[in-house]
C-alpha positions in Angstrom: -18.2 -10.6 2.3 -17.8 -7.7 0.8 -20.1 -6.4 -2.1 -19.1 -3.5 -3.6 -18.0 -3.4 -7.2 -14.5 -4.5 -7.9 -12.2 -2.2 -10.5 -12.8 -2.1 -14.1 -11.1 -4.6 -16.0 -10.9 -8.5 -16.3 -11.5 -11.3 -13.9 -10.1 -14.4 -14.8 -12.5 -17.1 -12.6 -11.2 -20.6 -12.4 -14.4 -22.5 -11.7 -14.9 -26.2 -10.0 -13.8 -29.2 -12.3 -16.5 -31.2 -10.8 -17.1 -30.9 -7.0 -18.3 -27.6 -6.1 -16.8 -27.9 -3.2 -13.7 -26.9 -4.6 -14.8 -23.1 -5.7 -12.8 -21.1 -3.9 -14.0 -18.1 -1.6 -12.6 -15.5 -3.7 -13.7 -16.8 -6.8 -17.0 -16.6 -5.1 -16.3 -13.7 -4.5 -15.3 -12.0 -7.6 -18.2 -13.6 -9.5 -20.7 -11.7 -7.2 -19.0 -8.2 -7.5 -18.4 -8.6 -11.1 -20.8 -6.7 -13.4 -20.9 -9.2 -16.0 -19.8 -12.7 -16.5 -18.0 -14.0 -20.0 -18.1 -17.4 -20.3 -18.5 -20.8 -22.9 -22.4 -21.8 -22.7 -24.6 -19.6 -20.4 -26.5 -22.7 -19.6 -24.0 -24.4 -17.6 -22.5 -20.9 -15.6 -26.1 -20.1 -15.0 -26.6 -23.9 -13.1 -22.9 -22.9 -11.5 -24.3 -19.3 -10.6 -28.2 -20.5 -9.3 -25.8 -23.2 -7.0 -23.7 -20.8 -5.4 -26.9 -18.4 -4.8 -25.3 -15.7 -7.3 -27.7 -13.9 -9.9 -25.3 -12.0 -12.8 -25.6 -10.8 -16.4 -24.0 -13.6 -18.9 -22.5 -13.0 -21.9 -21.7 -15.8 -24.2 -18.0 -15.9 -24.9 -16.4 -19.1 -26.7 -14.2 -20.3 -29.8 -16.8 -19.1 -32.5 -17.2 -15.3 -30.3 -17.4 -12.7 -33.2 -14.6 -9.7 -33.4 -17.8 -7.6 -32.3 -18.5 -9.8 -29.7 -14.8 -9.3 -28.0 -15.0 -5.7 -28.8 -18.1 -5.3 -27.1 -16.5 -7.1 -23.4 -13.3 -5.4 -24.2 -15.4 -2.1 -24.1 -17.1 -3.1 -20.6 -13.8 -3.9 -19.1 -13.1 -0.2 -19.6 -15.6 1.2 -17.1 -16.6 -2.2 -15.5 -15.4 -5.4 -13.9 -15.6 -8.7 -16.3 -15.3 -12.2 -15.5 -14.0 -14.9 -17.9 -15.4 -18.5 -16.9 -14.9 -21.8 -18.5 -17.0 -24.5 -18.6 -15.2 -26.1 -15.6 -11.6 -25.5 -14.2 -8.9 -23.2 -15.2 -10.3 -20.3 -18.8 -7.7 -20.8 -21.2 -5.7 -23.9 -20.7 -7.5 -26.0 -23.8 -9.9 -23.2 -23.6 -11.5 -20.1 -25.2 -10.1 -16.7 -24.0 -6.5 -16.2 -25.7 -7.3 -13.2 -27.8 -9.6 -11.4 -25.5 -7.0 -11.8 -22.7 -4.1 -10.7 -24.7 -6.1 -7.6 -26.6 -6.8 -6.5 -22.7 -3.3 -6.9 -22.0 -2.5 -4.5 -25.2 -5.0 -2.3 -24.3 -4.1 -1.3 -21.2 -6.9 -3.1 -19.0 -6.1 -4.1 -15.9 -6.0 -8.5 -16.2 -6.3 -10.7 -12.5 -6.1 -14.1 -11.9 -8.3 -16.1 -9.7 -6.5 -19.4 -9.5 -8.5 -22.9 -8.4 -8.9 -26.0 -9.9 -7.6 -27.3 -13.1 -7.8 -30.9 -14.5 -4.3 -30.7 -15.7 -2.8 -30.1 -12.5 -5.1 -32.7 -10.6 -4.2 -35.3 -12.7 -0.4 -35.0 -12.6 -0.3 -34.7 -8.8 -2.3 -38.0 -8.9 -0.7 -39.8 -11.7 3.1 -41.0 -10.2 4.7 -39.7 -13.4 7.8 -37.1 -13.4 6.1 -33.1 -12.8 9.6 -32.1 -12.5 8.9 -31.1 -16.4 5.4 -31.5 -18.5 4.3 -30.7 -21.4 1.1 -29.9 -21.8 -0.5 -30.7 -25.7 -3.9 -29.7 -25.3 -6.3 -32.4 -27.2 -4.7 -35.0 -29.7 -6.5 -34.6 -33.7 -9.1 -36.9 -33.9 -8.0 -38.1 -37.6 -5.6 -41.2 -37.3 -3.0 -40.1 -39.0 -2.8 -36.3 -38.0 -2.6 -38.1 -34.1 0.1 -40.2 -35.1 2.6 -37.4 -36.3 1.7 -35.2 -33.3 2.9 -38.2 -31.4 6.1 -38.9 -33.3 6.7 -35.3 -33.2 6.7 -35.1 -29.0 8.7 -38.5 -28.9 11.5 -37.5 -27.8 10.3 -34.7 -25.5 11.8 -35.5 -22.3 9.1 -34.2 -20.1 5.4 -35.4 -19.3 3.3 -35.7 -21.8 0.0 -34.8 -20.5 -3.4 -34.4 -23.5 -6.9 -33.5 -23.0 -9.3 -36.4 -23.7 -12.7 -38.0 -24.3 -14.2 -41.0 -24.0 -15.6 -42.2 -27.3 -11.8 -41.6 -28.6 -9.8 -42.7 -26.1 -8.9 -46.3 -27.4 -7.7 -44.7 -30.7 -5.7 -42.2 -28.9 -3.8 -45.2 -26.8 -3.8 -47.7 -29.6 -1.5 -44.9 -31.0 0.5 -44.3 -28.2 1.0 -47.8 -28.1 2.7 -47.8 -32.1 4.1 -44.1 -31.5 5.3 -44.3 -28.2 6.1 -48.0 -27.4 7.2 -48.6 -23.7 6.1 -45.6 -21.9 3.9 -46.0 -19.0 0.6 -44.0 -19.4 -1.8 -42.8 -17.1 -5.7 -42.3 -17.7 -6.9 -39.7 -15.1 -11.0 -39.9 -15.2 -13.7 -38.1 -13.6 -11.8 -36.0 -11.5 -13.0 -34.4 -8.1 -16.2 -36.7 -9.1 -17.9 -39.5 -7.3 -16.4 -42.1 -9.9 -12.8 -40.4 -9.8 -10.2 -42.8 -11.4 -6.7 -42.9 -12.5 -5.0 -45.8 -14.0 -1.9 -46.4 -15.1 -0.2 -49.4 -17.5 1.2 -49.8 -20.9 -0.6 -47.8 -23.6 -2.0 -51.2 -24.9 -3.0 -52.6 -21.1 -4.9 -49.1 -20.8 -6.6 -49.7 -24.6 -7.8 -53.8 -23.9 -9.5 -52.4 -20.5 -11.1 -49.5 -22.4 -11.9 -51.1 -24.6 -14.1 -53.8 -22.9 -15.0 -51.2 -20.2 -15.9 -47.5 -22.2 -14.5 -44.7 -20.3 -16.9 -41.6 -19.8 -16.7 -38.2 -18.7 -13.7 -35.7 -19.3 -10.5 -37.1 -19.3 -6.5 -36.4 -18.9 -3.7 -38.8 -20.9 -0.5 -38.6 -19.5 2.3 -40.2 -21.1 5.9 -41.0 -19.4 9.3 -39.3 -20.7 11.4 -41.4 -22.9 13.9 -43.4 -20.7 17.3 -42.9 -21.0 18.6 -44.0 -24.7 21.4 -46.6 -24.9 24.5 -45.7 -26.5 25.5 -46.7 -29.4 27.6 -48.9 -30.3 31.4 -48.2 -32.3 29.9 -49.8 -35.2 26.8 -47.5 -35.5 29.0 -44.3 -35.1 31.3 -45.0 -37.7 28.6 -45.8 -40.0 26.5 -42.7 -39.4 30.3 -40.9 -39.6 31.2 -42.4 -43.0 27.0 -41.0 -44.3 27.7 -38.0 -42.9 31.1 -37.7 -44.5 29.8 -38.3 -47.9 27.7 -35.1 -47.7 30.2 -32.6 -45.1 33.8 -32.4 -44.0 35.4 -34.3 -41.4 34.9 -31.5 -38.8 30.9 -31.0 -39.7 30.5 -34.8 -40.0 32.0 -35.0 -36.4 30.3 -32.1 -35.0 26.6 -33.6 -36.2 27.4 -37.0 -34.7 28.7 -35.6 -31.5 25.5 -33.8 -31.6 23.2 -36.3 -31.9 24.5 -38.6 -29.6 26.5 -36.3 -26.9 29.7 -37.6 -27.6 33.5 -36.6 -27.3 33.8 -33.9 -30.7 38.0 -34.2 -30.8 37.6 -37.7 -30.9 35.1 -38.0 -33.6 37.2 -35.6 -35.2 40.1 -38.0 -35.5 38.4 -41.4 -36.2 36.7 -38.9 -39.3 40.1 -38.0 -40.5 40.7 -41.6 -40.7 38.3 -42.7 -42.7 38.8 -39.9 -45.0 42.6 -40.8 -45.6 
């Protein structure tokens, strides 16, 4: 392996999620030739660091890191090699390390990638749920009702919705789901790369009656199906949301917002508008 120093700049180290037998060699690598090593809580990169047989500097580097605190890595960078570490998996998806990577990137300093394991990704190649297109929220607000409009708000997403979870909120989260979302399969993703690895899928309020007797631990990823395919509606319904519409815009704005909205023929809404309006 080779030792000597790497370029100046910063190294962004995706760590294991889990197993540490999924660290890859040139992450190994990269954290040995680095001369420092940014990351969330020094006490759990220095147990990843004493396991892998490496000995580097640490500098604490989370949500709460102070202006001078960037500045100060942001000035290494310049005449040294940096890594950015999370906790586990992927820096920066759900994690600190936005603003130090994108004042780099202004800067000038060189930025590199060291791709591995993320719980994200694990969790939809596991889950059976479209990855054709995902959307990826980050963690749901804890307060009830802040959780439910984030929820109404992705409905009709039609893409994967895939959240950051934990245990002791878990129910809550799927209870909503359950009021939000009604209908979509869900998939809890548990543990992942661990001994006790788990992904189960069923209704949002299956998933919250086994939680509920059985209290999930560890990290977790919530994935949520895409709406299904909406049925059409029927003559009835258009002309009624054509006759509200009509009472606020002209026949051709009132048939180009229901064509909109429900991807129908705009020449024909057109005419059936101009009828009513006679």
């Amino acid at each position: 392996m080779d030792t000597s120093p790497l370029a100046p700049g910063l190294y962004i180290v995706a760590t294991p999620i889990g197993n540490l037998g999924d660290i890859t060699r040139r992450a190994v690598d990269t954290l040995e030739r680095c001369a420092v090593v940014a990351c969330e809580d020094t006490r759990v990169t220095g147990k990843l660091l004493n396991l892998l047989g490496l000995h580097r500097p640490m500098r604490r580097y989370d949500d709460h890191a102070s202006d001078a605190a960037r500045e100060a890595l942001l000035a290494e960078m310049v005449q040294s090699p940096v890594a950015l570490v999370s906790d586990a998996g992927t820096p920066l998806i759900s994690d600190p390390g936005y603003r130090l990577v994108r004042e780099a990137r202004a800067r000038g300093i060189a930025v590199t990638s060291i791709p591995g394991p993320s719980a994200l990704v694990t969790a939809l190649s596991m889950a059976g749920l479209p990855t054709d297109r995902f959307m990826f929220a980050g963690f749901l607000p804890n307060k009830d009702k802040a959780r439910g409009d984030v929820l109404a708000e992705l409905a009709g997403v039609p893409a994967t919705l895939v959240f950051y979870e934990t245990g002791p909120r878990l129910v809550a989260s799927l209870e909503a789901i359950a009021e939000r979302l009604p209908g979509r399969e869900v998939a809890v993703a548990r543990e992942l790369t661990k001994l006790h690895e788990e992904c189960r899928s069923g209704s949002a309020e299956e998933l919250a009656t086994h939680y509920s007797a059985h209290q999930a631990k560890g990290e977790i990823v919530l994935l949520i199906a895409p709406p299904g395919e909406a049925a059409a509606p029927d003559e009835d319904t258009i002309e009624a949301e054509l006759r509200a519409a009509l009472a606020e815009m002209s026949p051709s704005q009132a048939a180009g917002k229901v064509a909109k909205a429900h991807g129908l023929d705009r020449k024909a809404l057109y005419a059936r508008a101009m009828e009513l309006k006679a």
